[in-house]
SERO-4910 file (N, C-alpha, C, O; in steps of 0.05 Angstrom, whole numbers):
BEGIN
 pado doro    nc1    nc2    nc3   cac1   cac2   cac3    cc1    cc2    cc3    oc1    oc2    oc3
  Unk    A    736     80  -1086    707     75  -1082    695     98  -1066    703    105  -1044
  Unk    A    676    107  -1079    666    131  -1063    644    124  -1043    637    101  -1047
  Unk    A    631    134  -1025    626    130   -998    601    115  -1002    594     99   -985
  Unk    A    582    120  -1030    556    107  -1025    558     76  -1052    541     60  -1059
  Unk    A    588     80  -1061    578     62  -1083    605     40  -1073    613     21  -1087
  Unk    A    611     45  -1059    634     21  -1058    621      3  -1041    632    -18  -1034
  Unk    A    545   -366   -675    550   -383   -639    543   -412   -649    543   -431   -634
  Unk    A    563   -538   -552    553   -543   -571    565   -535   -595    572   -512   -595
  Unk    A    570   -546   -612    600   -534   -630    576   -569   -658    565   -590   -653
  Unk    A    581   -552   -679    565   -564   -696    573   -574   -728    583   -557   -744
  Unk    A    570   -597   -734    593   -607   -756    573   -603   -777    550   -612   -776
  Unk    A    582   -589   -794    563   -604   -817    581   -607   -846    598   -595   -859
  Unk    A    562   -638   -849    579   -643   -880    574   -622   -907    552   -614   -915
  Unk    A    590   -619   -914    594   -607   -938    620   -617   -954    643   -622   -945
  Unk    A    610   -619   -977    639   -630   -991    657   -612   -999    653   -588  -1006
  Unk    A    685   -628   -996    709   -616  -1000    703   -603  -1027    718   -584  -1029
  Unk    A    690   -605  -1045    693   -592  -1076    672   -552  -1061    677   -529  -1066
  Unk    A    658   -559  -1050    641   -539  -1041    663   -516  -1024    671   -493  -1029
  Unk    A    668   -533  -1005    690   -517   -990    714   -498   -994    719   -474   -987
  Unk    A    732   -523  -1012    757   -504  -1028    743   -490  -1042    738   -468  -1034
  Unk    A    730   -500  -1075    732   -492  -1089    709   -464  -1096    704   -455  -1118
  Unk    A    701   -458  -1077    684   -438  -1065    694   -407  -1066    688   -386  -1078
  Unk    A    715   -417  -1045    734   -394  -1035    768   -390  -1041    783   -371  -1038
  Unk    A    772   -410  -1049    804   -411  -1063    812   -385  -1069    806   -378  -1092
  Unk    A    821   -371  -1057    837   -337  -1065    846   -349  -1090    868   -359  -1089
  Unk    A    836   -350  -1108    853   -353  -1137    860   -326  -1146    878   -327  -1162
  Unk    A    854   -306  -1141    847   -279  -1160    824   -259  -1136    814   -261  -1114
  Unk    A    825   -238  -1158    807   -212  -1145    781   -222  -1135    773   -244  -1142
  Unk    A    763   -202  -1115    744   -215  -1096    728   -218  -1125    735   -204  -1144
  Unk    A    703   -239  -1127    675   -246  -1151    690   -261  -1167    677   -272  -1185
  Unk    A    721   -267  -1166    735   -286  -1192    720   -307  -1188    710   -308  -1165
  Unk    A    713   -334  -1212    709   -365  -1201    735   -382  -1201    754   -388  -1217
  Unk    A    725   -388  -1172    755   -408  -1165    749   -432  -1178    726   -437  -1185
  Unk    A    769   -448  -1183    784   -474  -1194    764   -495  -1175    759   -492  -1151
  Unk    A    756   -511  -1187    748   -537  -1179    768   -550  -1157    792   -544  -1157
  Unk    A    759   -564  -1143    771   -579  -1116    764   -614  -1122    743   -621  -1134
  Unk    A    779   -628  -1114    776   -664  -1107    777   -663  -1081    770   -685  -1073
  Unk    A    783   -648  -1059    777   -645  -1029    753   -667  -1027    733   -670  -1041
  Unk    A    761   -680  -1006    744   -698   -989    723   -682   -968    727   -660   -959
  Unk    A    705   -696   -964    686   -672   -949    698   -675   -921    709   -694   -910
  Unk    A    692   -642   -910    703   -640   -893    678   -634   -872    654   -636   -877
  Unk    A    689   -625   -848    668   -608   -828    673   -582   -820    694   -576   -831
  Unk    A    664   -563   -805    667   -542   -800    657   -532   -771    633   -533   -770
  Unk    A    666   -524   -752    663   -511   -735    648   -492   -737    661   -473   -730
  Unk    A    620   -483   -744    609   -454   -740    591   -447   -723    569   -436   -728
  Unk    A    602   -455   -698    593   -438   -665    610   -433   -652    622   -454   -646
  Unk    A    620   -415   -642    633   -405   -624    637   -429   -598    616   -436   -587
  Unk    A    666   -441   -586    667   -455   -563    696   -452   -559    712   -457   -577
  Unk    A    703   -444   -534    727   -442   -522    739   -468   -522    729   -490   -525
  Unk    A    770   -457   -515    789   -481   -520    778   -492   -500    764   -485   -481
  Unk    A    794   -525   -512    793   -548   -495    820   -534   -473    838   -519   -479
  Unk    A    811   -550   -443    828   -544   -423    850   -566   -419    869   -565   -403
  Unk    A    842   -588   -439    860   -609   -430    892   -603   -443    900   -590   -462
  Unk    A    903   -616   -428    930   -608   -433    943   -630   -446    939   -653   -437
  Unk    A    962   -625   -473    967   -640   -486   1007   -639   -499   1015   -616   -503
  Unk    A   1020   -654   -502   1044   -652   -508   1039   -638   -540   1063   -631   -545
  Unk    A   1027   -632   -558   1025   -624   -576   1000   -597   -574    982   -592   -559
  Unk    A   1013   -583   -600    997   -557   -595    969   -558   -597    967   -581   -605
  Unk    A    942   -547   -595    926   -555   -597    915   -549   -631    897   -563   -641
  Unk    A    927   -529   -647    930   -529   -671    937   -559   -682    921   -573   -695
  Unk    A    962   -564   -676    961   -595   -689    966   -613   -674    983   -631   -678
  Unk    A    945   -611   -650    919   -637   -650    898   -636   -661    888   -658   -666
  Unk    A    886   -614   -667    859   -609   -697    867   -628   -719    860   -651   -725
  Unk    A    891   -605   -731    893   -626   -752    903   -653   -763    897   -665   -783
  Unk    A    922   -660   -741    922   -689   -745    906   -707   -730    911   -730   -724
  Unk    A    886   -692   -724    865   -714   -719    841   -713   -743    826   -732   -747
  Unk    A    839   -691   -758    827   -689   -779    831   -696   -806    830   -677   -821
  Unk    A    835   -720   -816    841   -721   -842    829   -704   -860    845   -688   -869
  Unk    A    808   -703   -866    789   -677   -877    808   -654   -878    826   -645   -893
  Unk    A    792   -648   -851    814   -617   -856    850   -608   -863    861   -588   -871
  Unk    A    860   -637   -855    889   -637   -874    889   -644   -908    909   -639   -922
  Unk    A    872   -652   -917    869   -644   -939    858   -631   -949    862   -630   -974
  Unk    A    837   -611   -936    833   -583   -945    849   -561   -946    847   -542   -962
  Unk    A    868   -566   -926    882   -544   -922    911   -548   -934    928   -531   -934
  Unk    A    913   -570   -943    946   -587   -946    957   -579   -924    948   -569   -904
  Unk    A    988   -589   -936   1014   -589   -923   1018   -563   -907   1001   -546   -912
  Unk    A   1035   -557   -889   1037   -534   -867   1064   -521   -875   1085   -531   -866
  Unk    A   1063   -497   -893   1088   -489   -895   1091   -470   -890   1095   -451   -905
  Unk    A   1090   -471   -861   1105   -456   -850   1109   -476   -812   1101   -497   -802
  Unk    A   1127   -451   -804   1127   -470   -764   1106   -461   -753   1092   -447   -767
  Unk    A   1094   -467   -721   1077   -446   -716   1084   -426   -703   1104   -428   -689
  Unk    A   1068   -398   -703   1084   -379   -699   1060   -368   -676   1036   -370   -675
  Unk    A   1078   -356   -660   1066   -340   -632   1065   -322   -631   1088   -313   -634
  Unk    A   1045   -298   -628   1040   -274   -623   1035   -266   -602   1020   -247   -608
  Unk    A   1036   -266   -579   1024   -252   -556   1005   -287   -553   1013   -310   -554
  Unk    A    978   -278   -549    954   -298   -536    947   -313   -560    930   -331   -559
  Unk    A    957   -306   -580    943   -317   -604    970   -339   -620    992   -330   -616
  Unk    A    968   -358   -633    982   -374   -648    973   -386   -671    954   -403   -671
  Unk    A    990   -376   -700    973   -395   -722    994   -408   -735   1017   -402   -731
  Unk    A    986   -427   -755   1002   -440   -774    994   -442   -798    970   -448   -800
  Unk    A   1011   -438   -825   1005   -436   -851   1006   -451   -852   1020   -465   -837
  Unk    A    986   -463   -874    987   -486   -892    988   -472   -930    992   -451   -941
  Unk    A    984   -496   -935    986   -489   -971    961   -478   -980    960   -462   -998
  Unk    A    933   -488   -965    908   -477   -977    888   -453   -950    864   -449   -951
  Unk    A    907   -441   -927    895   -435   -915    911   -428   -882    936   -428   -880
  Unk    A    898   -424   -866    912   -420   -833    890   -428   -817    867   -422   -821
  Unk    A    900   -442   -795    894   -446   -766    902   -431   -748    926   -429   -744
  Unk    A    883   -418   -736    885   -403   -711    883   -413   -683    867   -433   -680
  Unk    A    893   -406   -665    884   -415   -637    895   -398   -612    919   -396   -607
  Unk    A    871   -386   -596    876   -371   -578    864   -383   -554    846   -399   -560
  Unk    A    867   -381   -526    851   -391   -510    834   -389   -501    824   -404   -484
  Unk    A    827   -366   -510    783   -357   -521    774   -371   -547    753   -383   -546
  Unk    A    782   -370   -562    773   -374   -586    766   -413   -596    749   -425   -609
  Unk    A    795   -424   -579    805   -455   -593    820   -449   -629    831   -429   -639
  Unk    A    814   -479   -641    827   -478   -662    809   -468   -685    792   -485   -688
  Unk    A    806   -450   -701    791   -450   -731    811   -439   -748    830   -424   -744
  Unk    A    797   -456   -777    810   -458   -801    800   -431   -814    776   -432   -819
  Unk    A    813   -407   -822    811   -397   -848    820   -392   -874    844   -386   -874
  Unk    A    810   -391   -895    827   -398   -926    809   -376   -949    790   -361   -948
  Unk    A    825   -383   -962    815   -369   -986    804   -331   -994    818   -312   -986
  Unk    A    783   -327  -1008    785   -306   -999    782   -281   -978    789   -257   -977
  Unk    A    764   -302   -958    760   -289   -929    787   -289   -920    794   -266   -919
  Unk    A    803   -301   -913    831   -294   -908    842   -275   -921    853   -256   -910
  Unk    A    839   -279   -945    854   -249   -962    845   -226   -945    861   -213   -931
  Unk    A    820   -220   -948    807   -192   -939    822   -200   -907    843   -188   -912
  Unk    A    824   -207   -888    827   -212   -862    847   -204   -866    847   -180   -861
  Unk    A    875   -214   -875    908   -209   -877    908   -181   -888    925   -166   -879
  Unk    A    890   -170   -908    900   -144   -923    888   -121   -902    896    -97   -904
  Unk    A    865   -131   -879    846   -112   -870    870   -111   -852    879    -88   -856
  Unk    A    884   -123   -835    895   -114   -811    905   -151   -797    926   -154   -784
  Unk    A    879   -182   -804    889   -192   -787    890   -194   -768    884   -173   -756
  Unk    A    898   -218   -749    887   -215   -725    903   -200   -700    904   -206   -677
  Unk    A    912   -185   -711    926   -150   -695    900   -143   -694    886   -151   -675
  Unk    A    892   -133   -707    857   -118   -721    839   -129   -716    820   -113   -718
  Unk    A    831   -153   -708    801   -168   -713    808   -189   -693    788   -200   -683
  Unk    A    831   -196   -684    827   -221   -670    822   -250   -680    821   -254   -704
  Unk    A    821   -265   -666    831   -301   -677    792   -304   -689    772   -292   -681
  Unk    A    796   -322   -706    770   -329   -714    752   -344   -695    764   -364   -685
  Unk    A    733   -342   -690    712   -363   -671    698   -385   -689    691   -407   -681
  Unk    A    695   -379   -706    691   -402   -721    702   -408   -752    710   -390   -767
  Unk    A    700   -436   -761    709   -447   -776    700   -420   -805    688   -399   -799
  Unk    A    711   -428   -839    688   -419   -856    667   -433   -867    670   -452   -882
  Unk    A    646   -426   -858    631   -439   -858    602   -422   -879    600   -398   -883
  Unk    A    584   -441   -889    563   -427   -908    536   -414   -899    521   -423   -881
  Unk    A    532   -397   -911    500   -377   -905    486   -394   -908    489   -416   -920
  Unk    A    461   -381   -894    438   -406   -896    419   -411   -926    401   -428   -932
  Unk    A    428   -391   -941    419   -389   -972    435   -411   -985    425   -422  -1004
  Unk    A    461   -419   -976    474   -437   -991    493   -429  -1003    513   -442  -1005
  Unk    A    490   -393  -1018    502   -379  -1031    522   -369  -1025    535   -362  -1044
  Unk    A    534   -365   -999    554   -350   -990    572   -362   -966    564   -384   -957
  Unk    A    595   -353   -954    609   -359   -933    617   -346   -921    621   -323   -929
  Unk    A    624   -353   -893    629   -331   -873    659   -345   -858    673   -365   -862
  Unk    A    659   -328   -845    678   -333   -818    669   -309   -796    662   -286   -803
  Unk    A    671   -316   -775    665   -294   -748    690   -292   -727    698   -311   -713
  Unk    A    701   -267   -728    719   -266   -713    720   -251   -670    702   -237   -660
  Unk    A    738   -258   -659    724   -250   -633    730   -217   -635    715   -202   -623
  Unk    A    749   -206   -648    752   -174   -658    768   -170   -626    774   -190   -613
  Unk    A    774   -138   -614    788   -129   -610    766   -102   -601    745    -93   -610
  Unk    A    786    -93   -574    765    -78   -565    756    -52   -578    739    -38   -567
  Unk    A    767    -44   -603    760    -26   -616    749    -38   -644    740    -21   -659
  Unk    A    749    -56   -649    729    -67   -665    707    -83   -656    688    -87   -671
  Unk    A    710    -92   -636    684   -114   -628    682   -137   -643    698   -140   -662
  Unk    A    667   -152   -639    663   -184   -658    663   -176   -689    649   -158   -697
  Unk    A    674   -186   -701    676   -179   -725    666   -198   -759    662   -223   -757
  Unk    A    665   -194   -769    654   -223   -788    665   -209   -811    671   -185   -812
  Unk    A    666   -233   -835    673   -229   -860    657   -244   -876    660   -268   -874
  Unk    A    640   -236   -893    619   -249   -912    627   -250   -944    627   -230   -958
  Unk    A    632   -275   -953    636   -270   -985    609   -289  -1003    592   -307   -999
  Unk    A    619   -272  -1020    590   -277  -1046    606   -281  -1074    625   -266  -1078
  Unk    A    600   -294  -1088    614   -306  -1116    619   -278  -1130    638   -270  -1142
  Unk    A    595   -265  -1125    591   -239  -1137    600   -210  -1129    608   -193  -1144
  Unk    A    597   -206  -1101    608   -182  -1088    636   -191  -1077    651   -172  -1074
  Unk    A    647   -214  -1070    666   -223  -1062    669   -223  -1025    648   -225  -1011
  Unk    A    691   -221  -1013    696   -229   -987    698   -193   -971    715   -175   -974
  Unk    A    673   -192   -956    669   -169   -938    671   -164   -918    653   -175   -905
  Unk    A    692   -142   -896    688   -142   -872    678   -128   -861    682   -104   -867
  Unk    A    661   -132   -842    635   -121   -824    649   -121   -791    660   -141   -781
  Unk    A    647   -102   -783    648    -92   -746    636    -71   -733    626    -52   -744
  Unk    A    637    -75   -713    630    -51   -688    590    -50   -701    573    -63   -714
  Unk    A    592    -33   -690    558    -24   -688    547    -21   -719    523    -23   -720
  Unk    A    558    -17   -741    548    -30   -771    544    -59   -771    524    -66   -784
  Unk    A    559    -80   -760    560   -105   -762    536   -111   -734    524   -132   -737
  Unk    A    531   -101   -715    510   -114   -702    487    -97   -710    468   -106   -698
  Unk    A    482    -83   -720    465    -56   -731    449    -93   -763    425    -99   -766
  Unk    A    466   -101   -773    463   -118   -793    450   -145   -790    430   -156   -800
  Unk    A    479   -153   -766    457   -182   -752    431   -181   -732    418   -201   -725
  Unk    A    426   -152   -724    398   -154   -723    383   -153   -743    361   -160   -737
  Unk    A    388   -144   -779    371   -143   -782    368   -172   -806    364   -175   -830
  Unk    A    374   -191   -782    372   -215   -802    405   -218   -820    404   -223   -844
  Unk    A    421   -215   -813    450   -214   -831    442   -218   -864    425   -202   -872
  Unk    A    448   -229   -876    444   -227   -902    406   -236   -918    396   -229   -939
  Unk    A    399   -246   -905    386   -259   -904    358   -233   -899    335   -238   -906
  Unk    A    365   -211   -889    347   -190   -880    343   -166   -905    346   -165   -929
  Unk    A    337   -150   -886    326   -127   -918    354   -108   -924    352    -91   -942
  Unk    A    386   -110   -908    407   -103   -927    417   -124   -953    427   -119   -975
  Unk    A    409   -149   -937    424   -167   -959    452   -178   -955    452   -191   -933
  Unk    A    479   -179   -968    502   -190   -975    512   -151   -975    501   -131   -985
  Unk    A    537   -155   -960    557   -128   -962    563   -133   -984    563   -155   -995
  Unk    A    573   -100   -999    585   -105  -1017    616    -74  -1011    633    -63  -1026
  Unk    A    609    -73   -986    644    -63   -978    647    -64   -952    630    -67   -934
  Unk    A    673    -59   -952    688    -71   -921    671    -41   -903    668    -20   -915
  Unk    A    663    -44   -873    660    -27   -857    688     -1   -860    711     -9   -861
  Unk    A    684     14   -861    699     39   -864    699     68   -858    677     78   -861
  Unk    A    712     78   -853    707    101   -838    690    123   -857    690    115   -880
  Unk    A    678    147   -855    661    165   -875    687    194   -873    704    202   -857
  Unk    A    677    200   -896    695    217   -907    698    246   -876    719    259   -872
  Unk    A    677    247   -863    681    267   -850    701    263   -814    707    279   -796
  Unk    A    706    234   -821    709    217   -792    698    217   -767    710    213   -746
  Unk    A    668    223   -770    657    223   -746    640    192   -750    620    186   -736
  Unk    A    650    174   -771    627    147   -763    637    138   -780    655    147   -793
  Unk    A    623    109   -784    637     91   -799    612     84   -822    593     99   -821
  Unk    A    614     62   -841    586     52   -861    597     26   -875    622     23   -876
  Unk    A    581      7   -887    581      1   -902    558    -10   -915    537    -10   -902
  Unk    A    557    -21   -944    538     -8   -962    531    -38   -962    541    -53   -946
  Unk    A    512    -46   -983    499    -70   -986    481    -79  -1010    472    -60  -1023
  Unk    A    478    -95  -1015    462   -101  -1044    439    -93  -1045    429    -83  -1065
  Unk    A    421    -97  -1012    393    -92  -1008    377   -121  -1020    385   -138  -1036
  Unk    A    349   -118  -1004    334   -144  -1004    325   -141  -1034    320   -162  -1047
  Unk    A    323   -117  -1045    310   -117  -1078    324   -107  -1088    317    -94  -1108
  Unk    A    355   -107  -1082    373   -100  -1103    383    -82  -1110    404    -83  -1124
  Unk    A    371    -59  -1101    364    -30  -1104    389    -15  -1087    396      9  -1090
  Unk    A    399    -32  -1071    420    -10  -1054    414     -5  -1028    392      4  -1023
  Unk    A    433    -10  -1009    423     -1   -992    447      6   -972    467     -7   -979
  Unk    A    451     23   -948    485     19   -925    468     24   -905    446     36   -906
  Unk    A    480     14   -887    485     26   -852    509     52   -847    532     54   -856
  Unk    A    496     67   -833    518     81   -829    522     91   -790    500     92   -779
  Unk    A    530     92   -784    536    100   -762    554    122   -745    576    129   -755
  Unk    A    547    132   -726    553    163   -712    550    156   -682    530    145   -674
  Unk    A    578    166   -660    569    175   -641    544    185   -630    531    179   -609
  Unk    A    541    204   -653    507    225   -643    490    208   -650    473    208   -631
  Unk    A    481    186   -672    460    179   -685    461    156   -678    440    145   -680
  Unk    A    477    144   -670    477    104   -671    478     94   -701    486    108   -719
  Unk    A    470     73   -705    472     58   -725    439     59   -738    418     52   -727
  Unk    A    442     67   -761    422     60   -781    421     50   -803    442     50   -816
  Unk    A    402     41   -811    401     30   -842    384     53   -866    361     62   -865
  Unk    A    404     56   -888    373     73   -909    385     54   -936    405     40   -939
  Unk    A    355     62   -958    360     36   -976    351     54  -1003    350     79  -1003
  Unk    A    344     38  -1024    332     47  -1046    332     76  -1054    352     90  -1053
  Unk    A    312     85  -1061    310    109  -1076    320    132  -1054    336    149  -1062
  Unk    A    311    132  -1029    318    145  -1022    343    153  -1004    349    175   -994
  Unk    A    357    127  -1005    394    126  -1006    399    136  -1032    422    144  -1031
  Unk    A    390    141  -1057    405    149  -1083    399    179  -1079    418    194  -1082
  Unk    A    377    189  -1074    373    227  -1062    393    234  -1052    411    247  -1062
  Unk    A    391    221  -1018    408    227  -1004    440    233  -1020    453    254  -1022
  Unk    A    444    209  -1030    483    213  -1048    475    231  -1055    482    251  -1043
  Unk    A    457    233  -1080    457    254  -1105    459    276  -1087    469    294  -1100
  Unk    A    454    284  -1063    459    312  -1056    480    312  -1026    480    330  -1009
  Unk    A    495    286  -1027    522    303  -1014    525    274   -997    546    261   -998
  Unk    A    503    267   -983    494    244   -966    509    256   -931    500    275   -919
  Unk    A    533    237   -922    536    257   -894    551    284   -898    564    289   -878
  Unk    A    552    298   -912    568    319   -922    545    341   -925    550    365   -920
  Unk    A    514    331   -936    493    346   -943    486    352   -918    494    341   -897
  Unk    A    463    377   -924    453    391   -904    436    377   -886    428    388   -865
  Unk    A    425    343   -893    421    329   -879    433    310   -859    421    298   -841
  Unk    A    468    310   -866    480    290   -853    473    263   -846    457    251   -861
  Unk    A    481    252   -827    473    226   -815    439    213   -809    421    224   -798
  Unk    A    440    190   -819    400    184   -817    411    173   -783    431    164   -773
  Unk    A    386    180   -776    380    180   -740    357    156   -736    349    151   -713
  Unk    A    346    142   -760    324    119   -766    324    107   -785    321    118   -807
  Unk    A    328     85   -782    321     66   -798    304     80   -823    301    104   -820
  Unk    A    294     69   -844    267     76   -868    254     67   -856    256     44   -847
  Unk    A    227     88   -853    201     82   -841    176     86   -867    174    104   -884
  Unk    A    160     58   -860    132     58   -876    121     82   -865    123     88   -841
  Unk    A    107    100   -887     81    122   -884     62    110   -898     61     88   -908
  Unk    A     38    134   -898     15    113   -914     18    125   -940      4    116   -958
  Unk    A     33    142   -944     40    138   -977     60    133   -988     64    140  -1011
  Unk    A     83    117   -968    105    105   -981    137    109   -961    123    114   -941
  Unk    A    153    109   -955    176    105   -940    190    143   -932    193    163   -947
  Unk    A    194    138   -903    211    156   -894    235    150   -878    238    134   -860
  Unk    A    253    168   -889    286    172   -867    295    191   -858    307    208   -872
  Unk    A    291    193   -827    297    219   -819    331    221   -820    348    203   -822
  Unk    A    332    241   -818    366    251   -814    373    273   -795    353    285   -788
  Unk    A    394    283   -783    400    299   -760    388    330   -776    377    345   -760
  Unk    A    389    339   -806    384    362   -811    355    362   -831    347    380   -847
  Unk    A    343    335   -824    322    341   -839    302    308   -848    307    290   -832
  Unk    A    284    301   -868    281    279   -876    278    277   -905    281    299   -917
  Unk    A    271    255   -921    272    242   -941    241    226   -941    234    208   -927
  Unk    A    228    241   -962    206    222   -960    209    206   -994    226    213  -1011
  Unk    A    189    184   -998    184    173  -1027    153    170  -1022    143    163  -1000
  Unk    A    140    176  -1045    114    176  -1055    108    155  -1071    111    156  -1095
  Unk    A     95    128  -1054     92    100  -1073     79    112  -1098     90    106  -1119
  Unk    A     56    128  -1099     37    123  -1120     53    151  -1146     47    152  -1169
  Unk    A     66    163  -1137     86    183  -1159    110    182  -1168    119    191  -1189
  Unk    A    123    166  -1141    147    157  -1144    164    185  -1135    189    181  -1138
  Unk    A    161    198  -1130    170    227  -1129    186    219  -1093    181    206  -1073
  Unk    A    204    236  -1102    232    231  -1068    233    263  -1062    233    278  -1081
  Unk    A    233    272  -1038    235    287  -1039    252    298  -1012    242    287   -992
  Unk    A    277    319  -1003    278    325   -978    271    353   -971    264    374   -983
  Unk    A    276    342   -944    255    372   -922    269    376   -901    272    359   -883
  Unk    A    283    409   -899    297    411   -869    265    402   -849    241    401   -853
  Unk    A    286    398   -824    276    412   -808    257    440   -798    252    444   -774
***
């Protein structure tokens, strides 16, 4: 894939058919998963530290055997539970429970787990903070993890269509300011990743009109967003590699149509010609 094209704790019902059969790792990220008879379950998606009470059983399974729901979302547990350092989870047949004593217990499954286990896991990202739980479009699912001090809070967003994405560090809060999916990037459509030159990280996005759009980010520049026509210039002529490098702003309205500055220059578009054009410094 090349660089430009690749938080009181709150239940809500959703049915077991929504849940599994949503995210079921059946296959590659955009496959459609298999239908579910899952009973509706609930989901954890706010962040709340463990319970302090102390219990002869782990607090992993006191979740789930107090949850019928979630034992039949997740089935049978095959595996023991296993201890890592501060963190402890247990397999099941459709999924894992996590539990750290920041975090408490959450469930993740399907293909946000995939991406999580193949990205690194919680060596890499840390225990999940909340359950998986759905975007406010309806369309998509998340999980949010507490991350690690070289990743920071971390999240994983999947879409039927782009599939299960991971987002961190200053691209991922660079995003949920701007409205997480829901804003003018849209739904990721690749994992945060380092740029070919290793001075920053990016990842790319559908955009609010479809058109394309990434964050990218730099020590020198911070985190920005560029989109449309004039994210496709920028590639066509090198992107952080070109004589422009890294955008240092967001896309800014002019009064004849959108600008993005960059460390060696900018990018304008001309609403009424359509014409893109860049300009050193």
């Amino acid at each position: 894939m090349t660089e430009l094209r690749r938080y009181a704790r709150m239940s809500l019902p959703v049915t077991g058919s929504a849940l599994l059969a949503l995210t079921l790792f059946a296959g590659p990220a955009g496959s459609t998963p298999a239908e579910s008879s899952a009973a509706p379950a609930r989901q954890i998606c706010d962040y709340q530290p463990a319970s302090a009470e102390n219990s002869a059983a782990s607090p992993i399974d006191e979740r789930y055997n107090a949850e019928p729901d979630l034992r039949e979302l997740l089935g049978p547990a095959i595996s023991e539970e296993i201890v890592d350092g501060p963190i402890s989870y247990k397999v099941y047949q459709n999924g894992r429970l996590y539990w750290s004593a920041e975090t408490g217990v959450h469930e993740i499954r399907g293909q946000i787990m995939g991406t999580y286990l193949d990205q690194g896991g919680h060596k890499a990202f840390g225990a999940p903070i909340t359950d998986e739980c759905p975007t406010a479009d309806g369309v998509g699912r998340y999980n949010h993890f507490v991350g690690t001090k070289s990743s920071g809070t971390t999240s994983i967003y999947w879409h039927p269509e782009y599939g299960a994405k991971l987002l961190y560090g200053p691209v991922r809060k660079h995003w949920e300011d701007a409205q997480w999916e829901a804003g003018t990037y849209g739904y990721p459509i690749s994992n945060t990743e380092s740029t070919p030159d290793g001075r920053g990280t990016f990842s790319d996005f559908v955009g609010d009109d479809g058109q394309g759009a990434s964050i990218y980010w730099s020590q020198e520049t911070g985190a920005n967003g560029i989109k449309g026509r004039i994210r496709s210039h920028w590639a066509v002529n090198g992107a952080t590699g070109s004589y422009l490098g890294y955008p240092t702003t967001d896309e800014l309205d002019t009064p004849t149509g959108k600008r993005s500055n960059f460390e060696g220059g900018y990018i304008t578009w001309n609403r009424e010609t359509g014409e893109v054009a860049d300009h050193p410094w």
